[in-house]
C-alpha positions in Angstrom: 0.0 0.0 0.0 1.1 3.0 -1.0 2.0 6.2 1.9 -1.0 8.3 0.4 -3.0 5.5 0.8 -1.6 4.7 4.1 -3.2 7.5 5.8 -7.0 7.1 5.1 -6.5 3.7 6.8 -4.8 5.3 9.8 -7.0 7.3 10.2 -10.4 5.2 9.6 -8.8 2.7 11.8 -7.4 4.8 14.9 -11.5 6.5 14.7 -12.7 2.9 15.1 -10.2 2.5 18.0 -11.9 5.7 19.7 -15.0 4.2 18.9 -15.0 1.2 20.2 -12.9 2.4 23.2 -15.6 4.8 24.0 -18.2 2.5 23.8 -16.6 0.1 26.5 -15.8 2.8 28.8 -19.4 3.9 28.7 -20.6 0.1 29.5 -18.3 -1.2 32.0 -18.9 1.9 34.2 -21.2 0.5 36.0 -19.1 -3.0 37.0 -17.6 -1.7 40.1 -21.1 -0.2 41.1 -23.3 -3.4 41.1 -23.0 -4.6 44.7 -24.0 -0.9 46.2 -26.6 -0.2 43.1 -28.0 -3.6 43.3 -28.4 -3.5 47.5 -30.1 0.6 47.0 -32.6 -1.3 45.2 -33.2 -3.6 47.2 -33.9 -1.5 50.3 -35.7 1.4 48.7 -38.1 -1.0 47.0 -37.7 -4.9 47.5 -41.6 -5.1 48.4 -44.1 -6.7 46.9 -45.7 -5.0 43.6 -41.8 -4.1 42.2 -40.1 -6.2 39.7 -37.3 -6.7 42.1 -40.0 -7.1 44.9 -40.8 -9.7 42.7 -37.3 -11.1 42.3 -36.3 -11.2 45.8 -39.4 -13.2 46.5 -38.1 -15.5 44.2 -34.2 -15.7 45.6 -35.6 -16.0 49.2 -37.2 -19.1 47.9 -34.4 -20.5 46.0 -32.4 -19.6 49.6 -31.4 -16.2 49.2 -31.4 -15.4 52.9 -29.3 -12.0 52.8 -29.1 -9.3 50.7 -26.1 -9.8 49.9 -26.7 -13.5 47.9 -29.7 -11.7 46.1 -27.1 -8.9 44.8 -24.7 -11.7 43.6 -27.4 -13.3 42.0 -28.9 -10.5 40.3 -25.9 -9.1 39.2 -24.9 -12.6 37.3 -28.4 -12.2 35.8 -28.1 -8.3 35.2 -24.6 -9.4 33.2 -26.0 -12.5 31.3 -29.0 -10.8 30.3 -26.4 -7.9 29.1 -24.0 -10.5 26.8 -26.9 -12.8 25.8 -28.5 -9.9 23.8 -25.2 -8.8 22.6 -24.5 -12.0 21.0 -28.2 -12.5 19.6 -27.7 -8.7 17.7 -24.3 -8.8 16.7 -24.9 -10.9 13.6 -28.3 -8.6 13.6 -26.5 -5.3 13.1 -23.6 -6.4 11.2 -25.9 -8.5 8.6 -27.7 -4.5 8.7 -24.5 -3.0 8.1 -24.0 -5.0 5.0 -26.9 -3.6 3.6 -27.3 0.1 4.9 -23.5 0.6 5.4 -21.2 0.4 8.2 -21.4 4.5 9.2 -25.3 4.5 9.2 -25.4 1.4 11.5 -22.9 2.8 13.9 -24.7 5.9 14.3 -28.0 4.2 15.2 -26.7 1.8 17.8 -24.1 4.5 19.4 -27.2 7.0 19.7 -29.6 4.0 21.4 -26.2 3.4 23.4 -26.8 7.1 24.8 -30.4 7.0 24.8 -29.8 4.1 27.7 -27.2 5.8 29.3 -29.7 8.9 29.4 -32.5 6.9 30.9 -30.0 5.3 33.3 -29.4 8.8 34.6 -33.1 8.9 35.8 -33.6 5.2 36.9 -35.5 6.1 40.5 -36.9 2.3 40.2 -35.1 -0.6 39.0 -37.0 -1.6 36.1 -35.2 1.5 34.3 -32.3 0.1 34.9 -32.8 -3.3 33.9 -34.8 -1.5 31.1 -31.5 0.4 30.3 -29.7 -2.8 30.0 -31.7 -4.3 27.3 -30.9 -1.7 25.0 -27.5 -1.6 25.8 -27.0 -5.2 25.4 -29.5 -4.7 22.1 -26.6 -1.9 20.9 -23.7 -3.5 21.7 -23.5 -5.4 18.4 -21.5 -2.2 16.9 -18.4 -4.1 18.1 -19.2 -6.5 15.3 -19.9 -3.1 13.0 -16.6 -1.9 14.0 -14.7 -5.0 12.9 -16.3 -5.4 10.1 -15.3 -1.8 9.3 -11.9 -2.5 9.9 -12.0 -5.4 7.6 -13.2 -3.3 5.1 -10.4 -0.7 4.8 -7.5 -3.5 5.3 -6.5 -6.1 2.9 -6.4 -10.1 3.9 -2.8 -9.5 4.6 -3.6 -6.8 7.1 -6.2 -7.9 8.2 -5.1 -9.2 11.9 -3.7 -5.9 12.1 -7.7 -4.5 12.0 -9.1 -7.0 13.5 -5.7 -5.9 16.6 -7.0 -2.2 16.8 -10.4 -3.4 18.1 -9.2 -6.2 20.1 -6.8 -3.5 22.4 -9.7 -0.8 22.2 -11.9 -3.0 23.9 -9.2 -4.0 26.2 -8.3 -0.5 27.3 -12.1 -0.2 28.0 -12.8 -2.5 29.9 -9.7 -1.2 32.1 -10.7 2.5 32.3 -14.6 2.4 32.3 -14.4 0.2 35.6 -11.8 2.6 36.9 -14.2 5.6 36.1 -17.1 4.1 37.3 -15.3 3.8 40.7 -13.7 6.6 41.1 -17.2 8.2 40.4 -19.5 6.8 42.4 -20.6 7.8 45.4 -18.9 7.4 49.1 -20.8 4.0 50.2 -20.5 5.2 53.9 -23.5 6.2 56.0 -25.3 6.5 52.8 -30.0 6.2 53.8 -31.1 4.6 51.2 -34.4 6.8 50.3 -37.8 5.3 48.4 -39.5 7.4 45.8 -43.1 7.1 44.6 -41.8 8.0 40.9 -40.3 6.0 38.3 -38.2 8.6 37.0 -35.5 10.9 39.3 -32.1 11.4 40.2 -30.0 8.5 42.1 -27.2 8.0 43.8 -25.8 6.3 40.8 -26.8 9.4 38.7 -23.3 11.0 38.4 -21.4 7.5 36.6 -24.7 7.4 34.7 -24.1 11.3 33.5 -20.2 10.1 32.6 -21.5 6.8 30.6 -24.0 9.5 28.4 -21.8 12.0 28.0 -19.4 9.7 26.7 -22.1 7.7 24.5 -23.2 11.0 22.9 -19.9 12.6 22.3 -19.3 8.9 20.1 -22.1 9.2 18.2 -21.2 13.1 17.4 -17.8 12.1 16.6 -18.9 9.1 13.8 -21.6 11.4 13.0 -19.2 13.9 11.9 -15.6 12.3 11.0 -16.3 8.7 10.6 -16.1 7.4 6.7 -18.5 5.2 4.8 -16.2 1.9 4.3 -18.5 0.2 2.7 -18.5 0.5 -1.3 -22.6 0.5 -2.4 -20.9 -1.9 -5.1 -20.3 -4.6 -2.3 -23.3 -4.0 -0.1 -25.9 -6.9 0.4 -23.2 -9.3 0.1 -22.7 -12.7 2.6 -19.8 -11.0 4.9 -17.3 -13.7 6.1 -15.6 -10.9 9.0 -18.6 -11.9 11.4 -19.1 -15.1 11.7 -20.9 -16.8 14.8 -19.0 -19.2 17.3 -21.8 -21.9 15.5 -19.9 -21.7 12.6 -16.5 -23.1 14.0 -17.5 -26.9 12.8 -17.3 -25.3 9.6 -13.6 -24.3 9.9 -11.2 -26.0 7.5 -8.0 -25.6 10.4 -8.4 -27.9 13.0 -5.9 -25.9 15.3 -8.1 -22.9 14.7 -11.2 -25.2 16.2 -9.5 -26.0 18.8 -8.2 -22.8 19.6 -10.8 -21.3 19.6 -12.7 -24.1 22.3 -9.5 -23.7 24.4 -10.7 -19.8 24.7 -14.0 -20.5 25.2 -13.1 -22.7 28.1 -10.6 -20.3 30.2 -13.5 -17.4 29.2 -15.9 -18.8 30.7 -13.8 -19.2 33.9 -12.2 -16.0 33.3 -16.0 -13.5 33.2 -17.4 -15.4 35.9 -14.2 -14.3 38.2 -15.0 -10.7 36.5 -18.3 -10.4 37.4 -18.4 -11.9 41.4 -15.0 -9.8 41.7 -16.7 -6.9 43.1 -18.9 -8.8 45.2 -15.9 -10.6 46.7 -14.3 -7.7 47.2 -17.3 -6.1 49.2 -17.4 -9.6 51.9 -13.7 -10.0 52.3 -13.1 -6.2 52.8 -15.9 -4.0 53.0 -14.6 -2.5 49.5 -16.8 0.8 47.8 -17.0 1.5 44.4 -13.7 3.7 45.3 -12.0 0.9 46.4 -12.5 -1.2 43.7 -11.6 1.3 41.2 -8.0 1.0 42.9 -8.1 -2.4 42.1 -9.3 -2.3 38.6 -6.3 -0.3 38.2 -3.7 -2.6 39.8 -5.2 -4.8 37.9 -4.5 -3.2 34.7 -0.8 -2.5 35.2 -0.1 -6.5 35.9 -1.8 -7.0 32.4 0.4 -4.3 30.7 3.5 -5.8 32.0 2.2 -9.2 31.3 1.9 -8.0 27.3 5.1 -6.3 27.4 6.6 -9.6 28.4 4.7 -11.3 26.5 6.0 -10.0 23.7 9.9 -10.6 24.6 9.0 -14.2 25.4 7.4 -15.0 22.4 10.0 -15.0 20.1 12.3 -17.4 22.1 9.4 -20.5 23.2 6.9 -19.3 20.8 2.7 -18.3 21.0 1.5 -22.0 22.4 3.7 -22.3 25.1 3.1 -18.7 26.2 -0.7 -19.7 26.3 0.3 -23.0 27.7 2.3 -20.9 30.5 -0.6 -18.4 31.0 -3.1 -20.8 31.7 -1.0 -22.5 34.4 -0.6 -19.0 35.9 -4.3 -18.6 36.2 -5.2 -21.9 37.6 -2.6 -21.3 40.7 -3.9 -17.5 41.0 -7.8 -19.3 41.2 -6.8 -21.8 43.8 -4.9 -18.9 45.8 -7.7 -16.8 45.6 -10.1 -19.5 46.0 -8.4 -20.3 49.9 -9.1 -16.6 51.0 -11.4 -17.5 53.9 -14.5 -15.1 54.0 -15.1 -13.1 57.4 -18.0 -15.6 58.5 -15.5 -18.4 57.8 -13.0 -17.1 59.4 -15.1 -16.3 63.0 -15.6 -13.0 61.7 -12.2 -11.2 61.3 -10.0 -12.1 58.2 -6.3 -13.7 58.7 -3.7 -10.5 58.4 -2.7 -12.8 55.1 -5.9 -12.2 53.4 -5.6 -8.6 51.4 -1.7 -9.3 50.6 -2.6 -13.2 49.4 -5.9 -11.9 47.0 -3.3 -8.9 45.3 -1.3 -11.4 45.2 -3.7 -13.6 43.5 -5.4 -10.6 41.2 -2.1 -9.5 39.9 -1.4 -13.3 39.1 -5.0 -13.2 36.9 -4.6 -10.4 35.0 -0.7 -11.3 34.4 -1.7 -14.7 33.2 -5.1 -12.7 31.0 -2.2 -10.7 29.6 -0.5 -13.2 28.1 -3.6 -15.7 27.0 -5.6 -13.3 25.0 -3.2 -11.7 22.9 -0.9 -14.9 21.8 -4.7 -17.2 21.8 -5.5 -14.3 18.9 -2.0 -14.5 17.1 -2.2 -18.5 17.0 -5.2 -18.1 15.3 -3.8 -15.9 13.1 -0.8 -17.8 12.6 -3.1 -21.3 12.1 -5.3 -19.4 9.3 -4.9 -19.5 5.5 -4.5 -15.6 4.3 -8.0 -15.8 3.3 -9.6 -16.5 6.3 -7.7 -14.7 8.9 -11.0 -12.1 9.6 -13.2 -14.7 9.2 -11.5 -17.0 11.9 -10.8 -14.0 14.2 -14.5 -13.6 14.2 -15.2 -16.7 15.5 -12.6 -16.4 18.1 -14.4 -13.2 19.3 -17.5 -14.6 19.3 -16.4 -17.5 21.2 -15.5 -14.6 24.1 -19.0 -13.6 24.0 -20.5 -17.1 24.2 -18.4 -17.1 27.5 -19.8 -14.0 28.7 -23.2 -15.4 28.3 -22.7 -18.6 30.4 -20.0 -17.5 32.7 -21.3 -14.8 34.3 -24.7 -16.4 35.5 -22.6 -20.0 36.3 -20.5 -17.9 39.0 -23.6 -15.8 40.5 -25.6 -19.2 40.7 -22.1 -20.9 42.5 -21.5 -17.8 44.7 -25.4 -17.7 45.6 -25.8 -21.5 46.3 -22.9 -21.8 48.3 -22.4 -18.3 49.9 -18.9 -17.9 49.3 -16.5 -17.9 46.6 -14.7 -20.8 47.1 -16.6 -23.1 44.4 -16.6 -20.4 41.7 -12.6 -20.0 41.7 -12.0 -23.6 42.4 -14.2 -23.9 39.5 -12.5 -21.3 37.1 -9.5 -23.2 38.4 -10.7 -26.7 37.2 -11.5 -25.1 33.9 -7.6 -24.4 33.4 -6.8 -28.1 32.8 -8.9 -29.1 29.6 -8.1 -25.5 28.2 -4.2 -26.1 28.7 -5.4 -29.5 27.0 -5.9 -28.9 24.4 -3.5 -26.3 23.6 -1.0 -28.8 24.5 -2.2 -31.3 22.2 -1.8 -28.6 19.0 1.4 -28.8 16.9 3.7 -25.2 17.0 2.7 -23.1 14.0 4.8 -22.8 10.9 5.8 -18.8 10.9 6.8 -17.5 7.7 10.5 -16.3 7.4 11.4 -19.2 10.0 
């Protein structure tokens, strides 16, 4: 490609990294606030007549004795309910985009984005917010939009470099928007939790809410006004290979692509359901806020930058398999040590003085090990595919992500809930390790060109 040519794609592709970015910011705000939104709820209006009347009704009788086991369990629902819809309108909106263009498809989902954000911002009852939810989830299939953007302005050579851009946008977002939503929420503290006779009114989760619209409506104003049409009318209408659905991995010619992609799927799952309870953990073992989560969102983040900065030294000298091979083992002994963290009713209520050290300890482990699974799992995918389906593989690999956040989430909540503790849901996630390093193990090293 030539250097005039060189900067169109630049630019197209560093406005689908803002995109994207900004779309995950603006969703994963609200991650660190689910315990203390989720509890507001529940004592402003858990009576009969409410929808989450109605659904504490039905935790008490599946043995939801505390408030604490209902928020656990309605957050796993809150974030299945989330990634289910996701996954259902991703192939929806990108199938859309085929036809009507990847700019005009964007622009409607990024402004329904803000519309829920908006509404959020008003949620005095909690049907609004699971309301806001659904459309968010409905909208989130412009991650599919943005890829297959991307895909359109690089050629099959370049395209794991397109299909890289989104992959680390949505990375970085799901490390700041936490962070944000922490650092923004309310002081937990002393807070008297006030019922309201309307629907609509400010909350005390109103201010993160403002931050996830604000963000949402500056996105759509910015591909409203800068962001290119990449989608020739000449190729519209047209079977698109870029965003397949994890259904279609039987249909791969590679076999080490397949099972690849299964070996994602497995630590995934284990990986989001550690995601989603992480908060709630957080809140039994320590009494954490929203601000003190946001903390360790953070430190979180930097053991997953260094982990990619080694990753890529190590690479080159024992290769992408064994660094996923490596990252896998990581994770399982971070599980287990996490896992042993006795809870304060465990423990005759007051934690060990080993606790907080032995659970950084064991964070920093999981997102050093995340850091080095996710971005070599995406280059031996890559490296497995012909030229002509590197996109088309890539997909499925993202879309096997997504599966995971559909049944991890809700696996973890039910686990958490049933038991009462953790224990069983990293035990679990640690379990998971050993058929995902598996099959990895079982795959032959891939040939790399120039080698």
């Amino acid at each position: 490609m030539s250097a005039p040519a060189m900067q169109p794609q630049r630019r197209v592709l560093g406005l689908i990294f803002l995109t994207v970015f900004m779309d995950i910011v603006g969703f994963s705000i609200i991650i660190p606030l689910f315990p203390h939104l989720l509890e507001h709820y529940i004592q402003t209006e858990g009576s009969a007549g409410t929808l989450i009347g109605w659904l504490s009704s039905a935790a008490e009788w599946m043995g939801g004795d505390t408030v604490f086991k209902k928020t656990v369990l309605f957050g796993g629902l809150l974030s299945t309910l989330y990634s289910l819809l996701q996954f259902v309108f991703s192939p929806i909106w990108g199938s859309l985009s085929d036809r009507f263009g990847r700019r005009t498809i964007l622009t409607v989902t990024l402004f329904g984005s803000a519309l829920s954000y908006g509404l959020w911002i008003f949620a005095a009852h909690f049907w609004l917010v699971v309301l806001t939810r659904l459309i968010c989830g409905m909208m989130a299939g412009n991650i599919a939009v943005a890829s297959a953007a991307a895909a359109d302005i690089t050629s099959e050579k370049e395209r794991t470099k397109g299909m890289a851009v989104v992959g680390i946008a949505i990375g970085m977002g799901f490390l700041c928007g936490p962070i944000i939503g922490g650092l923004t929420a309310p002081e937990t503290k002393g807070i008297v939790h006030v019922a309201t006779d309307y629907a609509f009114g400010l909350n005390l989760f109103s201010k993160p809410a403002l931050i996830a619209a604000c963000m949402a409506a500056a996105n759509f104003l910015l591909v409203l006004a800068f962001f290119p049409e990449t989608l020739a009318v000449a190729n519209r209408a047209k079977k698109d290979a870029i965003r397949p659905s994890i259904f279609d991995l039987a249909n791969v010619k590679s076999s080490e692509v397949r099972r690849t992609s299964l070996a994602n799927l497995i630590y995934q799952i284990g990986f989001t359901g550690m995601e989603n309870t992480i908060v709630f953990l957080t809140l039994a073992l320590f009494a954490y806020s929203p601000r003190d989560n946001a903390m360790l969102f953070l430190f979180n983040g930097v053991s997953l930058v260094l982990a990619q900065g080694l990753s890529r030294r190590v690479v080159g000298r024992i290769g992408q398999r064994k660094v996923v091979m490596f990252g896998f083992s990581i994770a399982a002994l971070a599980f287990i040590i996490v896992a042993i963290i006795p809870t304060p009713l465990t423990a005759g209520g007051a934690l060990p003085g080993w606790a907080k050290p032995i659970f950084f300890m064991g964070m920093g482990l999981i997102s050093f090990a995340t850091g080095l699974i996710l971005p070599s799992v995406s280059a031996l995918v890559s490296l497995y595919s012909d030229a002509s389906e590197q996109g088309r593989n890539l997909g499925i690999l993202r879309s096997a992500g997504s599966l995971a956040r559909v049944i991890g989430p809700i696996s973890a909540a039910l686990l958490y809930f049933h038991f009462g503790n953790h224990f069983w849901v990293y035990v679990g996630a640690a379990i998971l390790m050993i058929p995902a390093f598996w099959v990895i193990r079982q795959l032959p090293d891939p040939v790399v060109a120039g080698k």
